[in-house]
C-alpha positions in Angstrom: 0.0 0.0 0.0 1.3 3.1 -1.9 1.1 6.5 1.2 0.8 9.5 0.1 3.1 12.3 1.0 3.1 16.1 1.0 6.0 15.6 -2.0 4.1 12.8 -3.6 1.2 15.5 -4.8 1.1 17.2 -7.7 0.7 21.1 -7.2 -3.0 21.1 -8.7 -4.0 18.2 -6.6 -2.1 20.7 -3.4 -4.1 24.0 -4.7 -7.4 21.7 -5.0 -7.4 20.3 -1.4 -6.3 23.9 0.0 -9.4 25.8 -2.0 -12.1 23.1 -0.4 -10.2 23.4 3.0 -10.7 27.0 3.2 -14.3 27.1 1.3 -15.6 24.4 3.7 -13.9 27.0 6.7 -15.2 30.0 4.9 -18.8 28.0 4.7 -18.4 27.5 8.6 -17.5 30.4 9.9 -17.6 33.5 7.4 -14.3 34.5 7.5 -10.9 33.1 5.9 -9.0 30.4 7.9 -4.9 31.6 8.4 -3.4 28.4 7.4 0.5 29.8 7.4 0.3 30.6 10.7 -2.9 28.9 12.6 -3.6 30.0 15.9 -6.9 28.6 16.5 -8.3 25.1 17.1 -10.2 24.8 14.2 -7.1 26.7 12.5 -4.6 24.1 13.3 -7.1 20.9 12.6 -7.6 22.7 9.0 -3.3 23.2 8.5 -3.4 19.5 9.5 -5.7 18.1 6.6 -3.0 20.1 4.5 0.3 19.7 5.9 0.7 16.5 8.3 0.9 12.9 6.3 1.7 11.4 9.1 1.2 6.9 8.5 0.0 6.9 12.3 -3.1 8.9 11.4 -4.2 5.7 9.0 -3.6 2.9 12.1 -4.9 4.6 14.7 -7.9 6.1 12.9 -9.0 2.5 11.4 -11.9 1.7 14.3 -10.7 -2.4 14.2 -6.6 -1.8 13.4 -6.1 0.2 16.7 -7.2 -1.9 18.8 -4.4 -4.0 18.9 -2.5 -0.9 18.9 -4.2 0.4 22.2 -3.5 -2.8 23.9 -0.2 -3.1 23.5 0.1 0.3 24.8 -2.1 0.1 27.9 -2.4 -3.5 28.1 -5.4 -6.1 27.1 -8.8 -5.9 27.1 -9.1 -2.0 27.2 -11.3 -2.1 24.4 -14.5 -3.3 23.5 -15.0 -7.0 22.2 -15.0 -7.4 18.7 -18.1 -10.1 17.8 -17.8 -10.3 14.2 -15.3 -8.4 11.3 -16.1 -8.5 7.4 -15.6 -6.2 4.5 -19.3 -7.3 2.8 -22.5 -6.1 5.1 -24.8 -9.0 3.4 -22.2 -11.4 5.4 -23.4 -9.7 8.7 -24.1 -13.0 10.8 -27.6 -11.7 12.6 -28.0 -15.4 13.5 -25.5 -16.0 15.6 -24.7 -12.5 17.2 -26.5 -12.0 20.7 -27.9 -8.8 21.4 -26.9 -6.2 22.8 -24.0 -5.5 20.2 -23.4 -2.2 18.1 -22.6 -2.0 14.4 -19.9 0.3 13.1 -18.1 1.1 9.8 -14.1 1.1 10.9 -13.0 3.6 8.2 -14.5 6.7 9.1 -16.6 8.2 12.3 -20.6 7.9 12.7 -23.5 5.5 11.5 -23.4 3.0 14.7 -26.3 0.5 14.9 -27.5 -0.2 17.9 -28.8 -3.8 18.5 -30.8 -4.4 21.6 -33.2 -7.1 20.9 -33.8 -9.6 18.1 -33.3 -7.7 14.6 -36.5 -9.3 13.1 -37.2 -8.0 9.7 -34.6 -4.7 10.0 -31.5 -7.2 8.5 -32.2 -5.6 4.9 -32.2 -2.3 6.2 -28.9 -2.4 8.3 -26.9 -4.0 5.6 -28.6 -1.5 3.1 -27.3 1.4 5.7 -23.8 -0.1 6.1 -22.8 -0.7 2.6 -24.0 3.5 2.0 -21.6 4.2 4.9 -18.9 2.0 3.5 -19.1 4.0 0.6 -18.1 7.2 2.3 -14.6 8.4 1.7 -14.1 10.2 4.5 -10.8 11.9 3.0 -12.5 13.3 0.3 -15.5 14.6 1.8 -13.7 17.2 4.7 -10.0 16.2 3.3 -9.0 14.2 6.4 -5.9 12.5 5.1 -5.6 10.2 7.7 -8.7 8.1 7.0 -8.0 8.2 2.9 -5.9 4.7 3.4 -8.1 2.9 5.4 -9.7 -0.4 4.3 -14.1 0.1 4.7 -15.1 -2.7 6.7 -17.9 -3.4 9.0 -17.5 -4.3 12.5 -19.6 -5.8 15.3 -19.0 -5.1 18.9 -19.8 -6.2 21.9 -22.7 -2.9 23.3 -21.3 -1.2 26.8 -24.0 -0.7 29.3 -24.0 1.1 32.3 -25.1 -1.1 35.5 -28.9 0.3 34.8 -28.5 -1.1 31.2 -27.9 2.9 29.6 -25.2 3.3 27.2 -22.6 5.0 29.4 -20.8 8.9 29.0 -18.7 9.3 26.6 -15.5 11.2 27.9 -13.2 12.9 25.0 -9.6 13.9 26.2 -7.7 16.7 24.5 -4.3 15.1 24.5 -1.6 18.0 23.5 2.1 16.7 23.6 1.2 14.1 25.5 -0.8 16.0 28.2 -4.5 16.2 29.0 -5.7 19.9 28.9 -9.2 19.7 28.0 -12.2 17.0 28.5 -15.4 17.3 27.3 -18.4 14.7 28.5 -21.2 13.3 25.6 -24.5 12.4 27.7 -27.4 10.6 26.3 -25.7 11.2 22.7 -28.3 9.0 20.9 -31.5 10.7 22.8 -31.1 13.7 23.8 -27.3 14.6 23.4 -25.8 16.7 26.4 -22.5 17.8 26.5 -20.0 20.1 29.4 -16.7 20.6 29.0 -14.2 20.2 31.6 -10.3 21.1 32.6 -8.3 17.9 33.4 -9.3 18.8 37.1 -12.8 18.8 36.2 -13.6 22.1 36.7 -16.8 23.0 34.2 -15.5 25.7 31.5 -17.6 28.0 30.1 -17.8 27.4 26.9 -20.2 25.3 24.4 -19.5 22.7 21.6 -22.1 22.4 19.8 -24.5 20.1 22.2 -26.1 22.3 25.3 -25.4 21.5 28.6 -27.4 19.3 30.7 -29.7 21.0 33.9 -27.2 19.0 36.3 -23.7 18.5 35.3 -22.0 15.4 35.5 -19.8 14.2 38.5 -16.2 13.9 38.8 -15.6 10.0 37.8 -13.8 8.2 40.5 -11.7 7.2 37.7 -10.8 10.3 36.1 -7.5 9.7 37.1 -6.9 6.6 35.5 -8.8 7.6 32.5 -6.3 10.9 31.9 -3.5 8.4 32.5 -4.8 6.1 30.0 -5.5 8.7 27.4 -2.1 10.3 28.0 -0.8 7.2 27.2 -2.6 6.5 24.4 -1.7 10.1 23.2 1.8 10.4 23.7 3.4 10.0 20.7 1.0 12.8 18.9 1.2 16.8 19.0 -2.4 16.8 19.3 -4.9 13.3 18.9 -8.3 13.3 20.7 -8.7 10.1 22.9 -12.3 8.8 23.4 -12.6 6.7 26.7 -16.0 4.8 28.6 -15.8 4.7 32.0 -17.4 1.1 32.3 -18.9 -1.2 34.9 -16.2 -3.8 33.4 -13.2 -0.9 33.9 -12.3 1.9 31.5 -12.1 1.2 27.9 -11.3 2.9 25.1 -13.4 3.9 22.2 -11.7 5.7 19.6 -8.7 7.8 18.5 -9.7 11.4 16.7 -6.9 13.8 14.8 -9.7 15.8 12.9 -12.3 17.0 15.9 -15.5 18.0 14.1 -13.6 17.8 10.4 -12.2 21.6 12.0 -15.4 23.4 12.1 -16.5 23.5 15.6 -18.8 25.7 17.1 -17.4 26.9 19.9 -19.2 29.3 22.0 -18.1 32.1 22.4 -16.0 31.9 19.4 -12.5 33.0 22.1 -12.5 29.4 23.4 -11.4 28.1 19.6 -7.8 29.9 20.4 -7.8 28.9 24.0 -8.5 24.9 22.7 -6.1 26.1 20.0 -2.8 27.3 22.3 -1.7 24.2 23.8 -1.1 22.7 20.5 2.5 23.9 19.3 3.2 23.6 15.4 5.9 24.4 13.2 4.8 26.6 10.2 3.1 25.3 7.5 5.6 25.7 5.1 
């Protein structure tokens, strides 16, 4: 398998990536993104698409590949079980998997399947849904290198429940040179989608992504500790990768890696916070 590098591009494929980076920017947020010198968040994610080809991004961002990745890092069984792996969705093996399990593609982000019960008649339908996901290239549609190598399959896991059978928070660590700076906490994400952001000593930040805050915010896990440990970890090798964790009944396990947050256009509110999530993150030009 042939990766690409910044010298392996020909200038109009260069000038073509860089006009729909700064039109999907300019689409966002109304106003020209400074790729030579990025200061922001979104700013720095955006002069990543361009300028970082880095072979990590591939591994770490395939959903099934990193797995084994993450456990040699942080040892085994920090991840969710895997039930079933296939490139062809008709191959899906309904009759044998027991519920609850959740259905992913592994070469991009979004379109899980949540299986609770018996799937009945809905088999056409999911396999119909997966195969349109497969054929989402993630790399061309917000030019997120990282996932352009990546082989589309689909891939069954074993669901995580809470001990009240609710699918538990979903804790994102902002990993920057190896450190923890920022965590923001996903609540109810497939109902009604909460979401607070947090320092690495929990203290609630004012500032909005996107989601609204819930009417009571969530308490300090007992295991935040281990969890920013665990992320750092995970993290350490990268200038900036987002680590997504579950704080489990079965212990902490990790969910994904992320090294395009919202494809760079996040809505943070007030707009200041995008430099503040921007500073800790220190690049070299973009030359």
């Amino acid at each position: 398998m042939s990766v690409e590098t910044m010298s392996s591009q020909t200038n109009a494929q260069r000038a073509a990536a860089e006009r729909d980076v700064r039109a999907m920017y300019v689409r966002a947020f109304g106003v020209e993104p400074d790729l030579a010198t990025p200061q922001s968040f979104n700013e720095k994610i955006n002069w990543r698409k361009l300028y970082q080809r880095d072979p990590r991004f591939t591994l770490f961002s395939d959903k099934f590949a990193v797995k084994d990745v993450v456990s040699r890092i942080v040892g085994p069984g920090c991840a969710p079980e895997t039930l079933w792996l296939g490139s062809d969705p008709a191959a899906l093996p309904f009759d044998r998997l027991r519920p609850p399990y959740v259905i992913k593609p592994t070469h991009g982000w979004g379109g899980h399947v949540f299986v609770r019960g018996e799937i009945g008649g809905r088999g056409p339908e999911i396999v119909e849904a997966m195969r349109r996901l497969m054929s989402i290239n993630h790399a061309a549609k917000h030019r997120e290198w990282g996932y352009r190598h990546i082989p589309p399959r689909v891939m069954v896991e074993r669901m995580i429940e809470t001990a009240d059978g609710k699918l538990p928070n979903d804790y994102k660590f902002y990993v920057y040179h190896g450190q923890v700076h920022f965590i923001n906490v996903d609540i109810d994400r497939y109902s009604g989608h909460w979401r607070t952001v947090h320092d690495r000593d929990w203290r609630i930040l004012p500032v909005t992504l996107g989601h609204p805050a819930p009417a009571v915010a969530p308490a300090r896990p007992a295991r935040l500790a281990e969890m920013i440990a665990m992320a750092e970890a995970i993290g350490a090798a990268f200038d900036f990768v987002r680590i997504d964790l579950y704080d489990a009944p079965a212990g902490i396990l990790f969910g994904e890696a992320t090294f395009y947050p919202g494809a760079g256009l996040m809505a943070f509110e007030p707009a200041a916070w995008d430099r503040i999530f921007g500073a800790p993150w220190k690049i070299m030009g973009a030359g």
